[in-house]
N, C-alpha and C positions, 0 to 999 in steps of 0.2 A: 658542546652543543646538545642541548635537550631536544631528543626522539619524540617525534608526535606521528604516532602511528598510522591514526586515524586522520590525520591532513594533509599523508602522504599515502594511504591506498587508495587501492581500489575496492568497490560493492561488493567485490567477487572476495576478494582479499577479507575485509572486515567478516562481511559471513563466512568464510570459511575461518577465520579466528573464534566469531562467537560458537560455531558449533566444535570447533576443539575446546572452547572453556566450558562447552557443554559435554563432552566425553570425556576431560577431565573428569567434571564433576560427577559423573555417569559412574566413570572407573574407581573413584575415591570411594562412592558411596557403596557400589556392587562390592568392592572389596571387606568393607564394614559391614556390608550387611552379610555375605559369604561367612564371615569371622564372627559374625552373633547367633548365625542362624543354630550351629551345635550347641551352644554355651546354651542358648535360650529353651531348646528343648529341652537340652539336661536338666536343665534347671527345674522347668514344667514337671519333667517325669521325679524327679527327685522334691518338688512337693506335693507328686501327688504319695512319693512316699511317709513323707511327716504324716501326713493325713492318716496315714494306716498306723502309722508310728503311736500320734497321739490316741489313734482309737484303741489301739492297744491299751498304752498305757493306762488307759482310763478305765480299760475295763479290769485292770491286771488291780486299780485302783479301787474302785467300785466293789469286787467281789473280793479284795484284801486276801489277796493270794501273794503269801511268802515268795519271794524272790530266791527260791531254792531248785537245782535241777529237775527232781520229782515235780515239781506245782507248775513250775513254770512251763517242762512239759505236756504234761498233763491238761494245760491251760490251751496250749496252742493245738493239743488233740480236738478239744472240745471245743474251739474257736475256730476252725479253719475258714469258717464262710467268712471273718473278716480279712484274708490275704488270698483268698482262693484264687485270685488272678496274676495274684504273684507266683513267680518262679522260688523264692526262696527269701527267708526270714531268721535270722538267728539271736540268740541272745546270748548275751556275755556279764560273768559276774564283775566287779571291781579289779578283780587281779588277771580280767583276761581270758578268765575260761569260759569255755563253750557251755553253756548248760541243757538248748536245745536248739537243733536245726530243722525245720519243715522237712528237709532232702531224707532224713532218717524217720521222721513218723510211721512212714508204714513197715518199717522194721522191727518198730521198738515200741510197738503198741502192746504188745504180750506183756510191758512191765505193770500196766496198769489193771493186769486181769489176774484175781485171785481164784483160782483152781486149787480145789479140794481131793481132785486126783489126777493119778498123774498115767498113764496109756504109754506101756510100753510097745515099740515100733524098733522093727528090722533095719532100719533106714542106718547108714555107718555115720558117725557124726562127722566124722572127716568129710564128706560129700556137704554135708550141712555146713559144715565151714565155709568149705569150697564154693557153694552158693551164694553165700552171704557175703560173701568177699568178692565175686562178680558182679552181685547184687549193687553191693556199694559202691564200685568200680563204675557200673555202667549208671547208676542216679546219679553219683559225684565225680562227674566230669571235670576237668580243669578249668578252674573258675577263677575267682580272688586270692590269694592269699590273706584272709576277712583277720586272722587271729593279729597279723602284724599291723594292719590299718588298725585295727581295735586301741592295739596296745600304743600308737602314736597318736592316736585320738585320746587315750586315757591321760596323757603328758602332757594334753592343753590344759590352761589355766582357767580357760572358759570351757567347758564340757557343756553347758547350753546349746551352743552355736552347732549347727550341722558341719556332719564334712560327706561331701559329695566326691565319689572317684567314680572315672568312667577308663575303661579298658577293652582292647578286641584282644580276645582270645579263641584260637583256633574258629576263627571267619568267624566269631559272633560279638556284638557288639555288648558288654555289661552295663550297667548302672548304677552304682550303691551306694545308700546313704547310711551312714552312723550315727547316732545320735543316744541323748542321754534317756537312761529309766530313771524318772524322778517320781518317785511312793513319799509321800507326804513330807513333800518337799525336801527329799533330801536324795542324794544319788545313788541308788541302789545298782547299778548295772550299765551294761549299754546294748541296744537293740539294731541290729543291720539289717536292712531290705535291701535284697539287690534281686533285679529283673536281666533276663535278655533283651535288650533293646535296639534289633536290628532295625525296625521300624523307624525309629530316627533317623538310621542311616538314609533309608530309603527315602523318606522326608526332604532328609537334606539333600541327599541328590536331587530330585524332583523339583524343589525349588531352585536348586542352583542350573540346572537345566530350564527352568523357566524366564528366570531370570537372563542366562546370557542370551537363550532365543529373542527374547524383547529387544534387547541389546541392539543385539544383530538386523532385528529388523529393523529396528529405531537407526542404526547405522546406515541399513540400506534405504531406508525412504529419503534422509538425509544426501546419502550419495545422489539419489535419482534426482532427487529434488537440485541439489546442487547444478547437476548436467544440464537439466531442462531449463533452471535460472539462467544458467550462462550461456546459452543457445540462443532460447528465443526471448531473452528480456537483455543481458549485460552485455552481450555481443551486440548487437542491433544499437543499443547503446551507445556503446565505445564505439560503433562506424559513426553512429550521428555528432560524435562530440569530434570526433576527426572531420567530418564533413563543414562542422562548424568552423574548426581552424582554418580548414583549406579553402573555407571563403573570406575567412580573418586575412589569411595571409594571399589572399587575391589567388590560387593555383588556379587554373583556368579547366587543368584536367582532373578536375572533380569528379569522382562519382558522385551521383546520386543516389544510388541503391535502391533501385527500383525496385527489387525484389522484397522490401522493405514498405516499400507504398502499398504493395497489393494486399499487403496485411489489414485486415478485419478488425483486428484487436484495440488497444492505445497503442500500440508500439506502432502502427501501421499509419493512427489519428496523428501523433505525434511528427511521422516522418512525411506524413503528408503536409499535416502544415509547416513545418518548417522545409519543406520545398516551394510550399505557396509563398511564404514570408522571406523563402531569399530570394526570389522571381520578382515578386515585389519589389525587394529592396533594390534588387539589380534596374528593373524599372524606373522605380523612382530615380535610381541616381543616372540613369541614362536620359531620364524627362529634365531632370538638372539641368547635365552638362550639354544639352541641346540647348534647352531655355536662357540658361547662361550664354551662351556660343548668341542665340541668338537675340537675346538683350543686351548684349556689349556691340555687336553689328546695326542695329535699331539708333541705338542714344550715339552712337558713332557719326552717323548721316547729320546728325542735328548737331553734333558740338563740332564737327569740323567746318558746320553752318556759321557755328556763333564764333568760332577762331575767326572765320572770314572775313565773315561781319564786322567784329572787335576790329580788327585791324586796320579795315577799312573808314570804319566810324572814326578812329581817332587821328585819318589823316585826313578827311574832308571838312572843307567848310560851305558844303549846299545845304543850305536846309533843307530842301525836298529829298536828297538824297539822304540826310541822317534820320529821317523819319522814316522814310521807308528802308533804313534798315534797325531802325531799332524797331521798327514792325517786324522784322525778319527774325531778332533775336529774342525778343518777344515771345513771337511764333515758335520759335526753339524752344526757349526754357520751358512754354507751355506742355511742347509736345514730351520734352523728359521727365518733366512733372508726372503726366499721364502714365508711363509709361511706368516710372517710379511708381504710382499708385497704384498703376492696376497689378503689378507683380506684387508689392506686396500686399495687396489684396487678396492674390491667388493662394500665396503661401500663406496667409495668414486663415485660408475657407480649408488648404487641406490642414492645416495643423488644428484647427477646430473640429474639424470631422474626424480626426485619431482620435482626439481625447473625448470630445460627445458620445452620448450615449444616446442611441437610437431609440424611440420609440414609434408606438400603433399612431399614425395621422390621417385622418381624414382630410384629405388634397383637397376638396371641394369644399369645405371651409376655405382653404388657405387661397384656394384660386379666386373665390367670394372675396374674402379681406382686398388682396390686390388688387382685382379688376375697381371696387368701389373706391379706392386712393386717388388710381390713375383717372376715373372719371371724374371724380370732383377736381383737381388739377385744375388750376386754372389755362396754365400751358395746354390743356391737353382741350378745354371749353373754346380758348381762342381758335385754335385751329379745327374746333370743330368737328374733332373725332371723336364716334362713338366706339366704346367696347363691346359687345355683347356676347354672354353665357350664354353655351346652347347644350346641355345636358339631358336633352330627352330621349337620349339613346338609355339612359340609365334603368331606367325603370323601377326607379326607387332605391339604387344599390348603391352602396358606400363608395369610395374609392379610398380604400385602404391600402396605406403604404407604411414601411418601415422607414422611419427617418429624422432631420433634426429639422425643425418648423422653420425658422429663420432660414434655414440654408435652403428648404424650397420654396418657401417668398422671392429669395432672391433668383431661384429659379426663374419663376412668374415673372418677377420684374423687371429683369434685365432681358428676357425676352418680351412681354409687353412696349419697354422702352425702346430695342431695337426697329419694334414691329412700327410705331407711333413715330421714331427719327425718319423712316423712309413711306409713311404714309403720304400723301398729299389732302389738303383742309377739305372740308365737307366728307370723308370717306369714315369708314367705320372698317373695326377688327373683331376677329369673331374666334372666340375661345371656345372650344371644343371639349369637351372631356366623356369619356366614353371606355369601355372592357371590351379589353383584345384579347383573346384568352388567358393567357397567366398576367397578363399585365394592365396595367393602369396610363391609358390611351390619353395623351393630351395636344393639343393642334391647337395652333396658333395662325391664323388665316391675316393676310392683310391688302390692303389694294393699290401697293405702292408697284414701283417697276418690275420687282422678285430681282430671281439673282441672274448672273451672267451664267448662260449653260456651260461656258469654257470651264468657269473656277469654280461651278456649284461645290466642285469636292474638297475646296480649300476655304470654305466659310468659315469652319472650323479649325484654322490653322491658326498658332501667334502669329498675332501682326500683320494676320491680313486686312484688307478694308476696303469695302464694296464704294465707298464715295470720297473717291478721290479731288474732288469740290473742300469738303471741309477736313482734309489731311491738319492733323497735328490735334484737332476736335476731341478727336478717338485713338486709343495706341492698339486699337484690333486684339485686343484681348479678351472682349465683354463673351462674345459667342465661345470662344474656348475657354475661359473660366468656369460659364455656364456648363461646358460637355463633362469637366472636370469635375465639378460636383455631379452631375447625372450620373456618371460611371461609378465615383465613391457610394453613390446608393444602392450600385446594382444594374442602373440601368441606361438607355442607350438615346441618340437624340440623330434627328436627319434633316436633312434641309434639301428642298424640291419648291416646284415652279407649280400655280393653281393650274389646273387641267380644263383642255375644253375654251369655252368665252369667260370666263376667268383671270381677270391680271390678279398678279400680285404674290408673294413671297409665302411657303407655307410651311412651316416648323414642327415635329413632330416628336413629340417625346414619349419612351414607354419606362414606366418605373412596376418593380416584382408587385402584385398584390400581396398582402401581407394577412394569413390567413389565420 
């Protein structure tokens, strides 16, 4: 079975891998760079020796000066401001000998000075030995042994190429390169610069102290960072993705993690809405299984009508009795039809409203289109009713809403319709539209009976219905479909009796201003 790392962790898990393949890479490189950083200076300081090398040579060239210990001497007397920075310079002939060393110059200057006389002095030469021997002692400290690198430098087959040695002796750190005297193009010798070169040392500590400081703190913001990720972002996280099963899996004792809501951030947005969206959900599936409960007790009434009926109809032979009851089953199928219809009607306004997308409406168009439909009607000319807009509360102001256009037509229209079923001929309806503070104000006035003050509060239920005269007409769903969408907008809807010498039914809807 092939390991899939990454479709089995966790946020916390993968980040805490990529930043180990990041300290890997961190520790790989620090190590390579730790391991280049001496080579790299040696290198540096050992061509800035060639440099002096070839200046040498060139001059040793130029001024065709015999590669002999007198000249050569002699040369380096006369020449010191090209090594002056140097610590020490030597030359070697082919077989290895020393011909001259910078460390002995100012001992061995007397060889190039010709005295004519000669000044006898009380001084014992034994002391003069003795001096020169401490003398030499304390300038030629223990350094290289240069004659035996010389002499395995002279054993190369290429004598072009440098050879570079670095050694600590007694706490200092050396440097010295060998290299070939070539006088008109052929090999006369070989020449050694070697320097104290503590200064590298110092170097390279100082960057490898730079270096792990970075390190370190590059580790430590990583650590911090780590904690604070897993605190306030991968924790909160991992509660909402638990939160989420335990409504998968129906647990009733859920946290919600409120502490979680009060959050400011996305993490907070995040836990807020999905506490709004499982509230919802729970909602809706509670609107369900009521609506269900109560459209199976609804179509119940009627089909245990038409069993009746049925049974009855196929053992009579009255005529006046089989018409009046196939008027009865009639009556029935009618009423399940409606009933059938308007639910899925319902479900089919909110499943429309998830998927639509909202826009800016001007309601006062929308309520103009309708009111001019229902008036030309002819239904609506026999009987004689008039509409009338009365918007001069407005004062010229929009009524801006957020919403989907047809879903509040049908607002308008099925309360227009309900208004106009319970009107009586020659009356008129009077549509209101008006700004209630944050909202957008609509009343719907009419002159018919209004409601019973017993059930005003269940207009709004399934399946109720104010006119039990034309039962099976209507399945009592139109005024709660109607609330259904009002609420999917945001906004709220009430039903009251005209006040005062006033008959008749008054509707009253407020939806958000949309600003």
């Amino acid at each position: 079975m092939k390991f899939n790392f990454f479709s089995l962790s966790t946020i916390l898990k993968k980040f805490l891998f990529f930043n180990l393949i990041i300290f890997v890479f961190l520790g790989i490189w620090t190590f390579l760079y730790f391991s280049a950083i001496k080579p790299d200076l040696i290198e540096n300081r050992s061509n800035q020796h060639v440099r002096i090398i070839n200046n040498i040579t060139d001059h040793i060239n130029r001024l065709n000066i015999k590669f002999t210990k007198e000249n050569v001497t002699g040369f380096l007397v006369s020449k010191r401001f090209l090594f002056q920075n140097l610590d020490r310079v030597q030359l070697y002939d082919l077989n290895s000998n020393l011909l001259a060393d910078t460390d002995t110059l100012d001992l061995a200057q007397d060889i190039f000075i010709k005295s004519q006389t000669v000044q006898e002095t009380s001084i014992d030469k034994s002391d003069i030995s003795i001096d020169t021997k401490e003398n030499l002692k304390s300038k030629n400290t223990i350094t290289f042994n240069t004659e035996s690198y010389v002499k395995d430098y002279s054993k190369k087959k290429n004598t072009n190429a440098k050879l570079v040695v670095s050694e600590t002796i007694n706490n200092n750190f050396y440097v010295m390169t060998i290299n070939s005297v070539m006088l008109e193009g052929e090999n006369n010798g070989y020449i050694v610069v070697s320097e104290i070169a503590n200064d590298i040392l110092v170097a390279v500590d100082e960057r490898k102290n730079f270096i792990l400081r970075t390190v370190l703190l590059v580790a430590l913001v990583i650590l911090i960072f780590s904690v604070f990720l897993n605190k306030y972002i991968l924790k909160p996280i991992r509660s909402l993705v638990i939160y989420t099963k335990a409504i998968k899996e129906k647990d009733v004792k859920i946290d919600k993690h409120e502490k979680y809501l009060l959050r400011k951030d996305e993490v907070g947005q995040l836990s807020r809405s999905l506490n709004e969206m499982t509230e919802d959900l729970y909602k809706r599936i509670n609107v369900a299984e009521t609506f269900s409960s109560d459209l199976a007790h609804e179509i119940r009434n009627p089909l245990t009508s038409l069993k009746g009926a049925s049974e009855v109809l196929e053992n009579t032979l009255d005529n006046f009795k089989r018409k009046k009851l196939i008027k009865v089953i009639s009556h029935d199928v009618e009423r399940i039809e409606r009933l059938i219809t308007d639910y899925s009607q319902m479900l089919k306004d909110e499943a429309t409203l998830s998927r639509a997308k909202m826009i800016e409406i001007d309601l006062s168009n929308v309520i103009n289109s309708v009111v001019e439909d229902f008036n030309s009607d002819l239904l609506n000319s026999n009987k004689n009713i008039k509409i009338n807009i009365n918007n001069s509360k407005l004062n010229g102001s929009k009524l801006n809403v957020l919403g989907v256009e047809s879903k509040l037509e049908q607002i308008v229209a099925n309360l227009l319709d309900n208004a106009v079923s319970f009107s009586p001929s020659n009356s008129k309806i009077s549509v209101i539209s008006n700004i209630k503070k944050e909202n957008v104000q609509l009343i719907i006035e009419d002159e018919g009976p209004g409601f019973n003050e017993k059930n005003i509060d269940k207009v709004f239920n399934r399946f109720y219905s104010n006119r039990p005269e034309k039962f099976g007409e209507h399945s009592g769903l139109g005024l709660n479909i109607v609330k259904n969408i009002i609420e999917l907008h945001g906004g709220s809807i009430s039903a009251s009796n005209q006040s005062g010498n006033k008959k008749g039914a008054k509707i009253e809807v407020l939806l958000p201003i949309y600003k």
